[in-house]
Each structure stands twice: as structure tokens, then as C-alpha cells.
PyMOL Python script that loads the backbone (N, CA, C, O; Angstrom):
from pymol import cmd

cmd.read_pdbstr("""\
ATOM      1  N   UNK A   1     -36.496  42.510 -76.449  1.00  0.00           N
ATOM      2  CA  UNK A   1     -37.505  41.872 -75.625  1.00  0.00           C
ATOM      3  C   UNK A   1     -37.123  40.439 -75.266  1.00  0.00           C
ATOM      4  O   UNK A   1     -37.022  40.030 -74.109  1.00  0.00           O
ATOM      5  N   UNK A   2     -36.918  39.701 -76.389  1.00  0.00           N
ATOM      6  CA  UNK A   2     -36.085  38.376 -75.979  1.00  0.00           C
ATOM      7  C   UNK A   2     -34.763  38.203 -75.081  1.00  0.00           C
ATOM      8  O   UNK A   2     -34.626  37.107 -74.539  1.00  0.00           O
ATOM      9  N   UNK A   3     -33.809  39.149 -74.880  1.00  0.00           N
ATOM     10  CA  UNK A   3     -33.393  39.067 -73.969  1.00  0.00           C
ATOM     11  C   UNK A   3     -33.810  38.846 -72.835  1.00  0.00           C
ATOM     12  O   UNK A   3     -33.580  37.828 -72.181  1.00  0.00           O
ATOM     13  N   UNK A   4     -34.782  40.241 -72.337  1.00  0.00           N
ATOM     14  CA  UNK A   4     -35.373  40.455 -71.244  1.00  0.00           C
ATOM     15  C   UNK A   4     -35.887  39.151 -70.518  1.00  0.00           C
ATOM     16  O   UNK A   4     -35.413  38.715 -69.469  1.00  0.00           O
ATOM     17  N   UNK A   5     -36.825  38.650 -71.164  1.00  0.00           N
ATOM     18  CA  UNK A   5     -37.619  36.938 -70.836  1.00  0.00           C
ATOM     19  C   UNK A   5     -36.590  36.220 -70.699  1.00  0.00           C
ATOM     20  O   UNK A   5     -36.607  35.580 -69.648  1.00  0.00           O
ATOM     21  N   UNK A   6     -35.256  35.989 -71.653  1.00  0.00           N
ATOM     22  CA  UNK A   6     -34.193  35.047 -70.939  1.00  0.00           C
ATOM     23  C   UNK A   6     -33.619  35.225 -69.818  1.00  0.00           C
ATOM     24  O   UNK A   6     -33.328  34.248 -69.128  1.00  0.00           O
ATOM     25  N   UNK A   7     -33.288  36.746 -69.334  1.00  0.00           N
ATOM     26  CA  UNK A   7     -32.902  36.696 -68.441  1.00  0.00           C
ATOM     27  C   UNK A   7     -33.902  36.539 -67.417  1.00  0.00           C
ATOM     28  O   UNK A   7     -33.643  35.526 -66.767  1.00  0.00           O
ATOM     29  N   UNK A   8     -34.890  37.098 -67.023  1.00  0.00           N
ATOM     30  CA  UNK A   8     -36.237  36.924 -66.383  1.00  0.00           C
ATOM     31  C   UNK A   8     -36.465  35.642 -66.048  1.00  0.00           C
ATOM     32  O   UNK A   8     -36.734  35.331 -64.888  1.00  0.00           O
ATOM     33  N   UNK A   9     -36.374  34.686 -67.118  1.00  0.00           N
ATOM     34  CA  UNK A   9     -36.645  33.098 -66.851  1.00  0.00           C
ATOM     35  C   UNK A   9     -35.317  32.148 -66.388  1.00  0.00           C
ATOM     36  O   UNK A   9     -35.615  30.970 -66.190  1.00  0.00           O
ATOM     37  N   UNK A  10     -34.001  32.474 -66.205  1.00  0.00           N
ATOM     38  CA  UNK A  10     -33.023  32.336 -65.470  1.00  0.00           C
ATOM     39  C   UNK A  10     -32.833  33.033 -64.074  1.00  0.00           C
ATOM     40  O   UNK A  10     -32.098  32.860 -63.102  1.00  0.00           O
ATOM     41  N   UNK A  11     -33.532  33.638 -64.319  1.00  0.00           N
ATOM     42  CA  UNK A  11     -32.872  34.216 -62.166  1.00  0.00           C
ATOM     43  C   UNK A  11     -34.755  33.882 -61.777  1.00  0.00           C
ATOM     44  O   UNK A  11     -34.910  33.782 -60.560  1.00  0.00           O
ATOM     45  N   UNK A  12     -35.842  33.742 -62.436  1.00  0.00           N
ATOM     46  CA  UNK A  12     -36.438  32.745 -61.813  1.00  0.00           C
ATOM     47  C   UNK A  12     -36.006  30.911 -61.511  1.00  0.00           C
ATOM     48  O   UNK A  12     -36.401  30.165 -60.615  1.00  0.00           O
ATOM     49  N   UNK A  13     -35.254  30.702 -62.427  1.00  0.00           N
ATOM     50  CA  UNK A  13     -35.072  29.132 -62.049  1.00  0.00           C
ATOM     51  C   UNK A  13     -34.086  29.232 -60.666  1.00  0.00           C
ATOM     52  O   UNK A  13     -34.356  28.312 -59.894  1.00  0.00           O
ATOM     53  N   UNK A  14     -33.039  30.100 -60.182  1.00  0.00           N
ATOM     54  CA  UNK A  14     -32.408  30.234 -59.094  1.00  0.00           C
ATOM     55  C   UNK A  14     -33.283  29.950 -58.066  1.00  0.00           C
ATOM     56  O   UNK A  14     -34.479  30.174 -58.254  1.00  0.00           O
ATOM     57  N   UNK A  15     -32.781  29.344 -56.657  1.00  0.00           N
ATOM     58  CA  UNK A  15     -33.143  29.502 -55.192  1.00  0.00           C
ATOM     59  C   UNK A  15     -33.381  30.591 -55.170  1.00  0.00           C
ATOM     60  O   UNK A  15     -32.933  31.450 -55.929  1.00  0.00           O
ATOM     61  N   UNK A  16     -34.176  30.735 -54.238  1.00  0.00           N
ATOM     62  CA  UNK A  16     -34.152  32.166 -53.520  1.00  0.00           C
ATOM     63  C   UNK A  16     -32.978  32.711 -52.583  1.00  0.00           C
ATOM     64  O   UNK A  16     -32.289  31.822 -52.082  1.00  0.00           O
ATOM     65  N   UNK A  17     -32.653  33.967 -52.281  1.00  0.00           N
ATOM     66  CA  UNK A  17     -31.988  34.749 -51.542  1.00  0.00           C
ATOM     67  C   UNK A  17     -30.447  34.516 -51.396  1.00  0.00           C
ATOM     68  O   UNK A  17     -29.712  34.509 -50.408  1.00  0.00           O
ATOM     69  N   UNK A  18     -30.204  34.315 -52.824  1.00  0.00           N
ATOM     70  CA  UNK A  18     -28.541  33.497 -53.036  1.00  0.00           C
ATOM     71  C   UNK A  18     -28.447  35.552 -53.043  1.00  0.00           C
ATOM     72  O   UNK A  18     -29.205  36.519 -53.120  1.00  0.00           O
ATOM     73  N   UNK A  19     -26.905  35.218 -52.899  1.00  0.00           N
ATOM     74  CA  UNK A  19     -25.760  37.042 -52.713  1.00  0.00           C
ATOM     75  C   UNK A  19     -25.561  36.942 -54.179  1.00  0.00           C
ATOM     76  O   UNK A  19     -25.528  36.005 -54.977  1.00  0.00           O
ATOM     77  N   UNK A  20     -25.419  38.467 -54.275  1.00  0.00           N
ATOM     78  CA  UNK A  20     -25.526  38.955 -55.862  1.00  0.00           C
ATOM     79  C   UNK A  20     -23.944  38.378 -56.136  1.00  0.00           C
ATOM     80  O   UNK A  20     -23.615  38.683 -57.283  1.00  0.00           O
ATOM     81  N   UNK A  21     -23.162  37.837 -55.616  1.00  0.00           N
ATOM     82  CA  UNK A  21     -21.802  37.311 -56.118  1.00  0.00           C
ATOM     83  C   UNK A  21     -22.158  35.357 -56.565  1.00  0.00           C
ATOM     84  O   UNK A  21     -21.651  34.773 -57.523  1.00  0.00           O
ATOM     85  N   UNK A  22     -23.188  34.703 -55.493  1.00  0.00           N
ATOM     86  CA  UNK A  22     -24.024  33.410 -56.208  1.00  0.00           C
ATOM     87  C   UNK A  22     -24.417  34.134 -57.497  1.00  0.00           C
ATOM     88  O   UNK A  22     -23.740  34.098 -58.524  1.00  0.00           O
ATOM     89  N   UNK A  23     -25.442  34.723 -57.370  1.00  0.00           N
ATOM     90  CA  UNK A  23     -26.506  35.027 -58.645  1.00  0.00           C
ATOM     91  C   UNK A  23     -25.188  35.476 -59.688  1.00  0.00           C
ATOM     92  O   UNK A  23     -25.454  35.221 -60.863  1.00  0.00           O
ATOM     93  N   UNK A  24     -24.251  35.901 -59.546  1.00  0.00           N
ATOM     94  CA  UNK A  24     -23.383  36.354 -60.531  1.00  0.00           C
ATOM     95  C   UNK A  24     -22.370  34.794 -61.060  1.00  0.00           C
ATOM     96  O   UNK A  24     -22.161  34.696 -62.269  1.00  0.00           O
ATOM     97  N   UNK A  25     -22.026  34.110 -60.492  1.00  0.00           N
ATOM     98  CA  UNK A  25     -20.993  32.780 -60.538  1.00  0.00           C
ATOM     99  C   UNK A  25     -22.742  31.963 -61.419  1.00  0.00           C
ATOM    100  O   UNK A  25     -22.800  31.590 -62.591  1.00  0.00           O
ATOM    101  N   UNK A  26     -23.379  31.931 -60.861  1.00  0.00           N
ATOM    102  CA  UNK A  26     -24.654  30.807 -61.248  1.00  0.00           C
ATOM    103  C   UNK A  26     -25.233  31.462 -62.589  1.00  0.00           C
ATOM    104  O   UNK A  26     -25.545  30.596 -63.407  1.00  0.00           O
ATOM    105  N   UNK A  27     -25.415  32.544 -62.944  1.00  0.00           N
ATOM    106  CA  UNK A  27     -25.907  33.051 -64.256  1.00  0.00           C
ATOM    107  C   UNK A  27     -24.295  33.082 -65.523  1.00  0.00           C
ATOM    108  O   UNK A  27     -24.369  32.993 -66.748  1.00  0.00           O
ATOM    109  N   UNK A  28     -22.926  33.243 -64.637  1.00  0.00           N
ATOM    110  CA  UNK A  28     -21.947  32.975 -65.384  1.00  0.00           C
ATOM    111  C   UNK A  28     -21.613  34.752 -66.036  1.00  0.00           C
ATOM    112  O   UNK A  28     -21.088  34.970 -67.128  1.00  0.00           O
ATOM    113  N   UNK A  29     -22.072  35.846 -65.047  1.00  0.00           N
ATOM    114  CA  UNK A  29     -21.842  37.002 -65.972  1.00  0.00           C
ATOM    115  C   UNK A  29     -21.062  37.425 -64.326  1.00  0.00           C
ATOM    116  O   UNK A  29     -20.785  36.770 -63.322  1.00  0.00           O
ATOM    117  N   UNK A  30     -20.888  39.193 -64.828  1.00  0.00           N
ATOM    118  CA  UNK A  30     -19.975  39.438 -63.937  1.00  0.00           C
ATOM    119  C   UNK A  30     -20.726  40.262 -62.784  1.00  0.00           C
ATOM    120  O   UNK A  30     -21.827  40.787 -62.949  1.00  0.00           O
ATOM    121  N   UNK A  31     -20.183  40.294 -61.913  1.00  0.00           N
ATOM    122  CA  UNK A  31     -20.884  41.139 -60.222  1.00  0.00           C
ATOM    123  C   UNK A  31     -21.986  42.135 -60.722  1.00  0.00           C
ATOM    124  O   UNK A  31     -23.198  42.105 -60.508  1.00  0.00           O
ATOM    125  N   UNK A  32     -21.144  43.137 -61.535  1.00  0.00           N
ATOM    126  CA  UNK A  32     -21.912  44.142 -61.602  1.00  0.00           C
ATOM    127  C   UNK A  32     -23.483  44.092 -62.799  1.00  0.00           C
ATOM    128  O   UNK A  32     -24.488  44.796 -62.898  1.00  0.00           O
ATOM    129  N   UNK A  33     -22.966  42.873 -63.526  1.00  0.00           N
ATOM    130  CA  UNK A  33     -24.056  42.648 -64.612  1.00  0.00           C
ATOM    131  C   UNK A  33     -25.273  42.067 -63.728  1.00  0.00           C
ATOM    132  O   UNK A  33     -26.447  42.333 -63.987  1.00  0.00           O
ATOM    133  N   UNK A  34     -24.968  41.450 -62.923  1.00  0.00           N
ATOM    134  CA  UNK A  34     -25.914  40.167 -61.798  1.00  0.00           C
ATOM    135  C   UNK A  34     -26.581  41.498 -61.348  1.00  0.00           C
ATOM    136  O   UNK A  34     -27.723  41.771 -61.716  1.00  0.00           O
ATOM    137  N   UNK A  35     -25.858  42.321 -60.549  1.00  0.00           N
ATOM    138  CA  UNK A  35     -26.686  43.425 -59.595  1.00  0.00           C
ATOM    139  C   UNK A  35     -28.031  43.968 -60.276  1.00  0.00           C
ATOM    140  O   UNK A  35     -29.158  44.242 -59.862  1.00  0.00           O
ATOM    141  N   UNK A  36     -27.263  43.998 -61.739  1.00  0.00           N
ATOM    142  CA  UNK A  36     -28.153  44.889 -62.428  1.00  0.00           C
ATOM    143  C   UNK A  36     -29.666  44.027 -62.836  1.00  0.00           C
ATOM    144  O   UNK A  36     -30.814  44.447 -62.694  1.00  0.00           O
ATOM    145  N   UNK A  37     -29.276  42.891 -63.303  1.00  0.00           N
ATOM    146  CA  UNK A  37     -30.517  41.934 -63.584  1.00  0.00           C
ATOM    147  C   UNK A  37     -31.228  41.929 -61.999  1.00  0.00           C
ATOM    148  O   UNK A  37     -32.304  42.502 -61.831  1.00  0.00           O
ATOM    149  N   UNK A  38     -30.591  41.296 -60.967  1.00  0.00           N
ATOM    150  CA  UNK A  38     -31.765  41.568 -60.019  1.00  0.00           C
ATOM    151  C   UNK A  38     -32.628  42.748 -59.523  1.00  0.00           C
ATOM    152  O   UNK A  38     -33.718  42.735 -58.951  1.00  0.00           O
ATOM    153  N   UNK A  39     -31.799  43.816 -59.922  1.00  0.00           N
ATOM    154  CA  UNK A  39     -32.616  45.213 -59.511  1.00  0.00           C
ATOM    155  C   UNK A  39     -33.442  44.808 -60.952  1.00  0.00           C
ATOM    156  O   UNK A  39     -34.101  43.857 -60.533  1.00  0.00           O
ATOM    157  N   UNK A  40     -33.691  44.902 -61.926  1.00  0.00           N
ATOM    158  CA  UNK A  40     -34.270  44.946 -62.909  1.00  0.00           C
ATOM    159  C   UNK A  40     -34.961  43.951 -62.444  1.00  0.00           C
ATOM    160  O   UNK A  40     -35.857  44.625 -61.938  1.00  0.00           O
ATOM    161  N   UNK A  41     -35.285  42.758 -62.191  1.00  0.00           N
ATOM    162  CA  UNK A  41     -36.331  41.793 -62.120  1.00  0.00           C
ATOM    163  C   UNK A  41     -36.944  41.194 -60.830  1.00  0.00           C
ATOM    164  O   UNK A  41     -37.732  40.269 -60.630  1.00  0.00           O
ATOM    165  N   UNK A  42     -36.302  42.047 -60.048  1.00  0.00           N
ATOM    166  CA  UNK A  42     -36.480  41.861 -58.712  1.00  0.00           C
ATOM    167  C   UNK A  42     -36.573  40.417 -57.667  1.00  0.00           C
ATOM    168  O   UNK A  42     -37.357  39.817 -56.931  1.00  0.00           O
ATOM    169  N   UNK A  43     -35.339  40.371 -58.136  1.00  0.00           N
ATOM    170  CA  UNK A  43     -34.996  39.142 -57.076  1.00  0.00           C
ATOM    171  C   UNK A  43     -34.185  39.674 -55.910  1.00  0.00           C
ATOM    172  O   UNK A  43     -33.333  40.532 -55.680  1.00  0.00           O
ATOM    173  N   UNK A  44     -34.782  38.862 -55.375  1.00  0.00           N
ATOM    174  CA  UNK A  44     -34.227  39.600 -53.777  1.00  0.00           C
ATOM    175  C   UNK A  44     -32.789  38.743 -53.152  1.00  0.00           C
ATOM    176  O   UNK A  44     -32.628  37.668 -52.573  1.00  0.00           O
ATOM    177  N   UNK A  45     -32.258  39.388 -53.422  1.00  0.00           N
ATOM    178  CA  UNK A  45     -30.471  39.011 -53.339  1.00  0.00           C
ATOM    179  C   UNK A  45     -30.206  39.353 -51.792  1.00  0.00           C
ATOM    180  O   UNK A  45     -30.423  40.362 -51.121  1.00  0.00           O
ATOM    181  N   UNK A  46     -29.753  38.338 -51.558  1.00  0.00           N
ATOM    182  CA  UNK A  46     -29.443  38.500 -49.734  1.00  0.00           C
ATOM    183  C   UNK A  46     -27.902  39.227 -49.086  1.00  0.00           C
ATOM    184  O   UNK A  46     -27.099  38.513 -49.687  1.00  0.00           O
ATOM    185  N   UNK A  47     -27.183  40.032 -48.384  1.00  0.00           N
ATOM    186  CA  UNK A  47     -26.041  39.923 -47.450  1.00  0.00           C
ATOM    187  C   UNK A  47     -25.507  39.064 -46.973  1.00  0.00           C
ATOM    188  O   UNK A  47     -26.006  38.568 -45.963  1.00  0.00           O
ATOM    189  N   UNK A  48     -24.287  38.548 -47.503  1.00  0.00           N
ATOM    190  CA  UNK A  48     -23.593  37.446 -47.346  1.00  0.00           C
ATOM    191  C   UNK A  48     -23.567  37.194 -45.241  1.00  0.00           C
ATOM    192  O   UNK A  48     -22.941  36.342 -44.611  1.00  0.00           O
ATOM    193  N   UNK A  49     -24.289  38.056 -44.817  1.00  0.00           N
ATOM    194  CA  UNK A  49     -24.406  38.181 -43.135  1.00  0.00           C
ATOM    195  C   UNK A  49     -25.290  37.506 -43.146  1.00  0.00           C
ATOM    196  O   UNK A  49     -25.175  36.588 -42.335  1.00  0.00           O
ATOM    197  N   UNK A  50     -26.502  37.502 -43.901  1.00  0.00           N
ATOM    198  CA  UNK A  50     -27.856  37.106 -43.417  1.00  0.00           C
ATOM    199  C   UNK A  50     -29.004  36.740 -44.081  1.00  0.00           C
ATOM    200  O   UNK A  50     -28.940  35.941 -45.016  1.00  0.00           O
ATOM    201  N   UNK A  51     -30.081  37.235 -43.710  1.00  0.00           N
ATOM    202  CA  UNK A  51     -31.624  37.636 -44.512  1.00  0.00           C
ATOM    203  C   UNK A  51     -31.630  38.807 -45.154  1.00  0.00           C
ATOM    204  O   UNK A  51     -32.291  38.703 -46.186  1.00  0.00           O
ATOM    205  N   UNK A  52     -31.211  39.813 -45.009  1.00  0.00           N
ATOM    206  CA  UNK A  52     -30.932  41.060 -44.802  1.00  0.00           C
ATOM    207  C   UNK A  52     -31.087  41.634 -46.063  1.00  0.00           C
ATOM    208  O   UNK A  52     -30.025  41.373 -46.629  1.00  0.00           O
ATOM    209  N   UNK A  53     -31.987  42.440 -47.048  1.00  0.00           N
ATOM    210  CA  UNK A  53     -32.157  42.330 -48.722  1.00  0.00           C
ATOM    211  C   UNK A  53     -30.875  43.262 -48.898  1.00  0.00           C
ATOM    212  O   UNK A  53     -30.639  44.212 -48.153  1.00  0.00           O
ATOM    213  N   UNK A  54     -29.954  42.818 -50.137  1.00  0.00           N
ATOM    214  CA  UNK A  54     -29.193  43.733 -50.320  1.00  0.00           C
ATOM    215  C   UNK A  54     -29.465  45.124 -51.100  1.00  0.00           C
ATOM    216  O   UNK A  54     -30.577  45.182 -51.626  1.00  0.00           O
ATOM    217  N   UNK A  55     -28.841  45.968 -51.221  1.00  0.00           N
ATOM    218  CA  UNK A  55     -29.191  47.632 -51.641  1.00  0.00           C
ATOM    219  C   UNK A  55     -28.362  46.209 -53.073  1.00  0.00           C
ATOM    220  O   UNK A  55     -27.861  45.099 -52.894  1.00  0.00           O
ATOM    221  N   UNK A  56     -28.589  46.977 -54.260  1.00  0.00           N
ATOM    222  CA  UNK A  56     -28.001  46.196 -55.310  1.00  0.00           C
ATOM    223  C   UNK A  56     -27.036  48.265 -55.902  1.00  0.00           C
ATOM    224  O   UNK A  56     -27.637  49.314 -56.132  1.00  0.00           O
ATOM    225  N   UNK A  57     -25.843  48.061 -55.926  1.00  0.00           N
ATOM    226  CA  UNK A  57     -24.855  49.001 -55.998  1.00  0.00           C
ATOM    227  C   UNK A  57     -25.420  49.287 -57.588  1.00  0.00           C
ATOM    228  O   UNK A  57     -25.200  48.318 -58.314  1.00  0.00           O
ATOM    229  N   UNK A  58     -26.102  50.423 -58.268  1.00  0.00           N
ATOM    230  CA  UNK A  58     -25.869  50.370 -59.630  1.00  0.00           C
ATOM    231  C   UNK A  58     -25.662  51.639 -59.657  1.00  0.00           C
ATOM    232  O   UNK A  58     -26.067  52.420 -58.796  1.00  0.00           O
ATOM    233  N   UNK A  59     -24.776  52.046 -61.015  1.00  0.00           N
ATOM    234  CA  UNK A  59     -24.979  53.253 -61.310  1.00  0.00           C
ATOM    235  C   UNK A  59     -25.088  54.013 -62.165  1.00  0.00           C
ATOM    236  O   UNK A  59     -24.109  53.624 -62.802  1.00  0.00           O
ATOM    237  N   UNK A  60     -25.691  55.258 -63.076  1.00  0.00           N
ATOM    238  CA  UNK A  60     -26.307  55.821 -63.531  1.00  0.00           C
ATOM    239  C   UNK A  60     -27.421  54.663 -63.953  1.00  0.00           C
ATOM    240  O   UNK A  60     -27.060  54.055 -64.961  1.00  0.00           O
ATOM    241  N   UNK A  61     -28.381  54.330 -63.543  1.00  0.00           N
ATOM    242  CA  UNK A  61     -29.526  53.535 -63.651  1.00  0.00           C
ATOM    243  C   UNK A  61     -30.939  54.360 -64.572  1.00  0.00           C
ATOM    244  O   UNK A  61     -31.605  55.264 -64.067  1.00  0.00           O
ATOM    245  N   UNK A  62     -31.139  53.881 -65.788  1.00  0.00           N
ATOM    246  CA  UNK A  62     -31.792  54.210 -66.424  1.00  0.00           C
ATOM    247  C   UNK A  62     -33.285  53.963 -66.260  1.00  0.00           C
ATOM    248  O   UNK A  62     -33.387  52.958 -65.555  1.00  0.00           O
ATOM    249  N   UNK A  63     -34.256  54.332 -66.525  1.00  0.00           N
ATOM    250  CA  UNK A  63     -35.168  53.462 -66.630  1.00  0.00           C
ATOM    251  C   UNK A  63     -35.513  52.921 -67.733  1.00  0.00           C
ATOM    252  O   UNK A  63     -36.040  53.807 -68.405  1.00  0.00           O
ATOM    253  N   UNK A  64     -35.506  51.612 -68.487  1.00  0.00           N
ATOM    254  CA  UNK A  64     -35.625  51.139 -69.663  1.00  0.00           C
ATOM    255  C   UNK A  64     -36.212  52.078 -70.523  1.00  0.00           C
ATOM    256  O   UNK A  64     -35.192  52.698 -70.824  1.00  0.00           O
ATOM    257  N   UNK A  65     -36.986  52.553 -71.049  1.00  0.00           N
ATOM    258  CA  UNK A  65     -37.394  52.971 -72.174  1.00  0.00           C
ATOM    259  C   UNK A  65     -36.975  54.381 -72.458  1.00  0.00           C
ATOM    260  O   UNK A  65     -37.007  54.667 -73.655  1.00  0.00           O
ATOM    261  N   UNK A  66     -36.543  55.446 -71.542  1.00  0.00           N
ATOM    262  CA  UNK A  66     -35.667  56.314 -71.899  1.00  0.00           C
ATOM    263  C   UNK A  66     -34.645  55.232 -72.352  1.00  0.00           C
ATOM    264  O   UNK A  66     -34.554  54.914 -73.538  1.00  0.00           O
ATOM    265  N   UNK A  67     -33.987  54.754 -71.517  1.00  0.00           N
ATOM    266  CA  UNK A  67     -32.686  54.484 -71.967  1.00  0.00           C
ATOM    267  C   UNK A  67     -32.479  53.860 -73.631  1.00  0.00           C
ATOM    268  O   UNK A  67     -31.762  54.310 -74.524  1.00  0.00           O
ATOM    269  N   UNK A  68     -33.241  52.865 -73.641  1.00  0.00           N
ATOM    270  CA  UNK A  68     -33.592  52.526 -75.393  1.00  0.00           C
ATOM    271  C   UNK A  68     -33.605  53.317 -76.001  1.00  0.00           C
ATOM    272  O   UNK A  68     -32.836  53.428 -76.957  1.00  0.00           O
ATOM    273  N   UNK A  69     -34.715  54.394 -75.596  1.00  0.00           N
ATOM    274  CA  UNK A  69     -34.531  55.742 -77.083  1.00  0.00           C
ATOM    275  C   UNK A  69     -33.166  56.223 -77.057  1.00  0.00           C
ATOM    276  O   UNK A  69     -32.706  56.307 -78.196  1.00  0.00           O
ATOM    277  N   UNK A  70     -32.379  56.562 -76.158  1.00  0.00           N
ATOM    278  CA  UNK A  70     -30.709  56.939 -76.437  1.00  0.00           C
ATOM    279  C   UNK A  70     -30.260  56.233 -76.800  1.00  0.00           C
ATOM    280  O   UNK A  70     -29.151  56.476 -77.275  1.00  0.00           O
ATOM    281  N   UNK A  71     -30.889  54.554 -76.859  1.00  0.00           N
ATOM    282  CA  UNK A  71     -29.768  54.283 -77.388  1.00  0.00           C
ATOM    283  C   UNK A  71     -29.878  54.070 -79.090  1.00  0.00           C
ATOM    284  O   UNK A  71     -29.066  53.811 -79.978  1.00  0.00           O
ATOM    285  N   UNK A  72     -31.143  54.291 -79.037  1.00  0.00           N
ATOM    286  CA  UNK A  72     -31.304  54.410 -80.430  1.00  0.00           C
ATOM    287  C   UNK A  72     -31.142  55.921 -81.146  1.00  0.00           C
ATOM    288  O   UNK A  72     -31.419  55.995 -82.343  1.00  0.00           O
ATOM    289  N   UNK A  73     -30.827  56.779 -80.640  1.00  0.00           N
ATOM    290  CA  UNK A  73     -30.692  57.961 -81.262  1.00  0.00           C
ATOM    291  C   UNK A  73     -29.317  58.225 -81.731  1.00  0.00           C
ATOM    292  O   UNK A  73     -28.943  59.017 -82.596  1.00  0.00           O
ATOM    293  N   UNK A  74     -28.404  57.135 -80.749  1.00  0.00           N
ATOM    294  CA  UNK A  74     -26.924  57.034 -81.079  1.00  0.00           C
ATOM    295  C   UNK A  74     -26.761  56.001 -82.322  1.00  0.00           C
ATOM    296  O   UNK A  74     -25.685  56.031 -82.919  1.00  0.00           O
ATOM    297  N   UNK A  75     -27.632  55.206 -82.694  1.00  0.00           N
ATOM    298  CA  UNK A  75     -27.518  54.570 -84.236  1.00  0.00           C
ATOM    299  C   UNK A  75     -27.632  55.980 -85.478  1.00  0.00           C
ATOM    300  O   UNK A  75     -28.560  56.777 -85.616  1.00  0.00           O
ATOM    301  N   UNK A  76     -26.072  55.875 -86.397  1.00  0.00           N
ATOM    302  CA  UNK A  76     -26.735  56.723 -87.411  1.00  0.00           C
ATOM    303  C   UNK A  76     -27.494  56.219 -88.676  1.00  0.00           C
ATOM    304  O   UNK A  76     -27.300  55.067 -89.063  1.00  0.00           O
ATOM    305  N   UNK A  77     -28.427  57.121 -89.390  1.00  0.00           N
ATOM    306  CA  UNK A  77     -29.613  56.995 -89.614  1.00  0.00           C
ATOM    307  C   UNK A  77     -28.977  56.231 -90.664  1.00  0.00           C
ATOM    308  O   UNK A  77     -27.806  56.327 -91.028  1.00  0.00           O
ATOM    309  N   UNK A  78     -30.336  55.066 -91.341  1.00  0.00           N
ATOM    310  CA  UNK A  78     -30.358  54.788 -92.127  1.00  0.00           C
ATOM    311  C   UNK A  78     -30.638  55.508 -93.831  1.00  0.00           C
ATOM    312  O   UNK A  78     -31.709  56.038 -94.127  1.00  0.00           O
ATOM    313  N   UNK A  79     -29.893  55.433 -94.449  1.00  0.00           N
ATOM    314  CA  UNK A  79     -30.029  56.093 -96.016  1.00  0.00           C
ATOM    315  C   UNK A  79     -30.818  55.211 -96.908  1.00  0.00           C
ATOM    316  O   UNK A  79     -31.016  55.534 -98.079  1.00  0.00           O
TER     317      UNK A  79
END
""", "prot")
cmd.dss("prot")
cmd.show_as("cartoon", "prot")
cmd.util.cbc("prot")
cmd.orient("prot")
């Protein structure tokens, strides 16, 4: 959960409508990590053309809370 709010409260302090390659150089992670935080928190990442909202490229896209339970089912159990 603390992640989540850090990242949440960093791509709110950003300008608006910077390209997911800004939002990626300005948060300091890589292209594809940036894409993923703005689809997740919905910042609207612009086309280096324009206004234009970008499609954000992700793929196999989970929706959080499935995805947590896999990933907790892949921890083995505690004894």
C-alpha cells in the first residue's frame, strides 16, 4: 500500500501532459515502468506530436488484486 501512495504522490507533483518518456527520465525509472504507473494512476501522458492522450503500451495487465493473490500464492508457505 505504501508504495502505491508514493508513487501516486510523485506523478501528482509532475506538470501535466509531460510523454511517458518525461514521466519516465523525471520519476528516474524505466519507459515501460512510467507507462505502467500512469495507466495505474491515471495521468494523462501526452504524444510527443501533441495534446493527443497516449494509449500507454502495457502488457499482460493485471488488475491489482488478482494479481496480488498470485503473487502471493507463489510465496511458499510458512512452517
Amino acid at each position: 500500500e505504501a508504495r502505491y501512495f508514493y508513487w501516486r504522490k510523485r506523478l501528482k507533483s509532475l506538470p501535466p501532459l509531460l510523454t511517458v518518456s518525461a514521466v519516465a527520465r523525471e520519476l528516474g525509472v524505466a519507459y515501460g515502468h512510467a507507462a505502467l504507473l500512469c495507466h495505474r494512476h491515471k495521468y494523462k501522458a501526452t504524444l510527443r506530436t501533441g495534446s493527443k492522450r497516449a494509449r500507454v503500451p502495457i502488457r499482460r495487465w493485471f488488475p491489482r488484486p488478482r494479481h496480488e493473490r498470485w503473487l502471493a500464492s507463489l510465496k511458499p508457505a510458512k512452517h
